[in-house]
N, C-alpha and C positions, 0 to 999 in steps of 0.2 A: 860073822861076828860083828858087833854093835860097839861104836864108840863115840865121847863125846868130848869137845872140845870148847874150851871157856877162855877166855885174858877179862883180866882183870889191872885197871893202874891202882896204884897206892902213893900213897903221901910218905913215902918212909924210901929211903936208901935202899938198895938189895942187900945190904948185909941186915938190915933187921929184919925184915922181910923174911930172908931165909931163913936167921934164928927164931921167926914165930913160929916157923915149921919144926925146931929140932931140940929146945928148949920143952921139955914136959911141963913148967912151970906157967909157959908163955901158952900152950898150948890147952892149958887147964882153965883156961880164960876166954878163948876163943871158939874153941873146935864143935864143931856142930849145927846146925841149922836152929833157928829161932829159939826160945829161951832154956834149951836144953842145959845141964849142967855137966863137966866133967870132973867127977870125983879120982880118977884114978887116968894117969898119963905116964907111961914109959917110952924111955927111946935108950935103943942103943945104935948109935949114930956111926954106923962101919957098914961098909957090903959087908953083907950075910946076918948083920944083926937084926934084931926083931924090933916091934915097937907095939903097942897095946894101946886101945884108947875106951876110956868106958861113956859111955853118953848114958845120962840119964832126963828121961821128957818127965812131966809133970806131973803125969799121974805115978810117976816112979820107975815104969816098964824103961829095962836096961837095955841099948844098944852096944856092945864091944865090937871094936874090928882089930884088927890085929894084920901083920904080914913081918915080910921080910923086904928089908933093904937092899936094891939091886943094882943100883949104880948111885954113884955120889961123886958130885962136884959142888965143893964149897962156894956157896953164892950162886952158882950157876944152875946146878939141876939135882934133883933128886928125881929117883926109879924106885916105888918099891909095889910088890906084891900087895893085895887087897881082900881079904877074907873076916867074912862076919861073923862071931861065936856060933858055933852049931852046923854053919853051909860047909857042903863039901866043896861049891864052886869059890874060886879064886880067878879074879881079876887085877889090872898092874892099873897102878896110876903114876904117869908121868909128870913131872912139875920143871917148868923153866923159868928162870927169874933172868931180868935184863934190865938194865939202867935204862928210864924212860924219862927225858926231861928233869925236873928236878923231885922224878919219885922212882916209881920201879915198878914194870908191868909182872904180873905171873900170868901164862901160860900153863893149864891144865887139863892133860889129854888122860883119861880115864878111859879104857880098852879092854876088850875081852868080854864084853857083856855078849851071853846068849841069847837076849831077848828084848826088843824093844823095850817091854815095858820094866825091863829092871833100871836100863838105861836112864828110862825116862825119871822114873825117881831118884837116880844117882843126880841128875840135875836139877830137881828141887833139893836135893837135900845140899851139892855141892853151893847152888846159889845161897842157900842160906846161912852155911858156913863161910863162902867170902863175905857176904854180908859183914858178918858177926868179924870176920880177923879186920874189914877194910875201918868199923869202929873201932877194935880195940886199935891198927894202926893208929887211928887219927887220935885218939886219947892221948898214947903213949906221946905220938909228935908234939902235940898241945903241951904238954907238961917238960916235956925237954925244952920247950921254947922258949 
C-alpha cells in the first residue's frame, strides 16, 4: 500500500483552521484543486458520520467524494474514510493540526492507495487544494485585521 504525506503552515490559529475543514459553508470556498467550484458540501461532524463534497471543473465534469468520519478531536485531528462516487476502492485521510508560531501547521497523511499512480494524483490534487484553503486562509485573516 501507497501513502502520501504533506504539512502545510497557515496564517490562521488551529481553531480556524480546523473549522475550514468542518464548516460546509467554509468548505464550499476552498475545497479543490485550481479553479474548481463546490456547489454542494455536507458534513456531519461525529465518528460515524458521513460528509459529501461535489467538485465541479470547468468544463462542468463533476467530481464527488464522500466517506465516513473515523476519529475526531477538536482542533487537533480528524480521520476520515475517502471514497469517490462510483469507486468501489476506499482510502482514509488523516489530518493533524498544531499551533505553529504565530499560525498553524496541517499535517496530511492520505493512506491506503493501491497504486502509485493513484497516489501520485491525490497529490496534485491535494496541493491544489491546500493551495486554494492557504488563500482563502489569508483572505479571511486580512479581513479580520
Amino acid at each position: 500500500m501507497h501513502e502520501l504525506t504533506m504539512r502545510r503552515h497557515f496564517s490562521a490559529p488551529v481553531e480556524k483552521l480546523y473549522r475550514a475543514w468542518c464548516d460546509p459553508l467554509q468548505i464550499g470556498k476552498w475545497f479543490g484543486p485550481g479553479a474548481m467550484t463546490v456547489p454542494e458540501a455536507s458534513v456531519d461532524l461525529r465518528v460515524g458520520g458521513r460528509y459529501r463534497v461535489v467538485m465541479v471543473k470547468a468544463d462542468q465534469s463533476r467530481h464527488v467524494v464522500g466517506g465516513e468520519y473515523l476519529q475526531i478531536s477538536e482542533n487537533a485531528l480528524l480521520r476520515f474514510s475517502w471514497r469517490w462516487e462510483g469507486s468501489p476502492v476506499a482510502t482514509e485521510v488523516e489530518l493533524r493540526f498544531a499551533a505553529h508560531g504565530e499560525g498553524s501547521e496541517l499535517q496530511l497523511i492520505h493512506r491506503q492507495f493501491g497504486e502509485t499512480d493513484a497516489r501520485d494524483k491525490h497529490i496534485q490534487g491535494w496541493n491544489g487544494s491546500l493551495d486554494n484553503l492557504a488563500k482563502f486562509i489569508e483572505a479571511r485573516e486580512g479581513a479580520a485585521a
